[in-house]
C-alpha angles and dihedrals in degrees: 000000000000108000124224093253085056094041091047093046093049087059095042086054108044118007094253108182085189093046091055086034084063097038089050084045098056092041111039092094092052090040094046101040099046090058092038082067102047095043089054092253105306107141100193093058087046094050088058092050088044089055099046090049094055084047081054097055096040081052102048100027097111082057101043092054096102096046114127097221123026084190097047083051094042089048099054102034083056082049101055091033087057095047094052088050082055089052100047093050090051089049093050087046107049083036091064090040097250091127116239130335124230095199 
């Protein structure tokens, strides 16, 4: 079994699309539920972190081969993602007077 270090700098390298297809593969659950907790279960909005996140990682990946944990990365970039998302919804919110948000 190819790891995640192997998998990220074979994408890195070389702009594998299989390569970034298996890493997203192994790691969507933990991605998307991850930001289905934090966004109170509204998977929409968990689909979209979920996909910025893997942008993220496609963007960054020459500088993340040498991280010693894809998962541990993946875990806490969904969790800011998703806590910027939280942010944004309360700004819009209390920017159009309806109080704040809980999403």
């Amino acid at each position: 079994m190819t790891t995640d270090a192997e998998l990220l700098k074979h994408y890195a390298t070389q702009k594998s699309e299989a390569a970034f297809a298996q890493l997203v593969q192994r790691h969507l659950a933990l991605v998307y539920s991850t930001a289905l907790r934090q966004l109170n279960g509204d998977p929409h909005l968990a689909q979209d972190v979920a996909q910025t996140v893997f942008m993220t990682l496609a963007r960054k990946a020459t500088s993340l081969t040498g991280h010693a944990t894809l998962a541990g990365w993946l875990y806490l970039s969904t969790h800011h993602a998703a806590a910027q998302v939280v942010r944004s919804n309360r700004r819009r919110q209390h920017a159009r007077g309806g109080g704040p948000s809980h999403a």
